[in-house]
Structure formats: structure tokens, C-alpha cells
C-alpha positions, 0 to 999 in steps of 0.5 A: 808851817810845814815844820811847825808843831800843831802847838807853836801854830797855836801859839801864834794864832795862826790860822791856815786856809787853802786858797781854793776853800777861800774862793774869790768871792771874799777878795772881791767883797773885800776889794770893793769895800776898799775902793775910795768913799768917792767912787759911786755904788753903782761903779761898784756893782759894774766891777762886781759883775765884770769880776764875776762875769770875766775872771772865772772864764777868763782864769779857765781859758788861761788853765787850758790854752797857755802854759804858765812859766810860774805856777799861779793861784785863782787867788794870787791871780785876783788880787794882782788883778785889783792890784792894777785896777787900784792904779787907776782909782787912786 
């Protein structure tokens, strides 16, 4: 996207957002609806409020005391997060 004209982008379609605007809400929502039809609500509404409980506390401890080899995104850190849980939903 860096060298592409606003007219190519508009082409395609493509749409740009900043992860920082998206939040992690959505992935969150969108990660849950996701989750096998057999797995209750109520676990559901148990791993919404651990994400939003622990991630955000847990993603501020790691900025301020550890120093990451590669540079990450809150984003990119939720979804390898989801990603590892899947593991144990399939």
C-alpha cells in the first residue's frame, strides 16, 4: 500500500485500518462467534471476561518490563492468543 496510487487502491477495494483504531474488541466478538455451536454460552461470557479482564493488563505489563526480540501489535498478539485456545476447542 505504500506505493500504490489512492486510484489502484480503489480499484481493488481495499480498505486500510490502523490496528490501534480496530481495537480488540471486534477480534474478540468475532473469535467467540467462531467458537464450536457445542461449546455453552456461558463458557463463552467466561472467556470474554478473562480477555477483557487479563489481556489489556497483561499486554501493559509485557510493554513495560520485557523487551520483545520482534515488535508486535495488541492485535497480532489477540489473535496468536485465540489461536492457541482453538487448539483446545477443536
Amino acid at each position: 500500500l505504500l506505493v500504490a496510487s489512492p486510484a489502484t487502491v480503489s480499484r481493488v477495494g481495499i480498505i486500510f485500518m490502523e490496528p490501534k483504531a480496530l481495537g480488540t474488541d471486534v477480534l474478540i466478538a468475532s473469535w467467540l462467534e467462531r467458537l464450536p455451536a457445542a461449546l455453552p454460552d456461558s463458557c463463552k461470557i467466561e472467556l470474554r471476561t478473562c480477555f477483557e479482564r487479563y489481556f489489556e493488563p497483561s499486554i501493559g505489563f509485557m510493554r513495560q518490563m520485557l523487551k520483545e526480540q520482534v515488535p508486535t501489535e495488541d492485535n497480532n498478539l489477540m489473535e496468536s492468543c485465540q489461536r492457541i485456545l482453538d487448539c483446545f476447542f477443536e
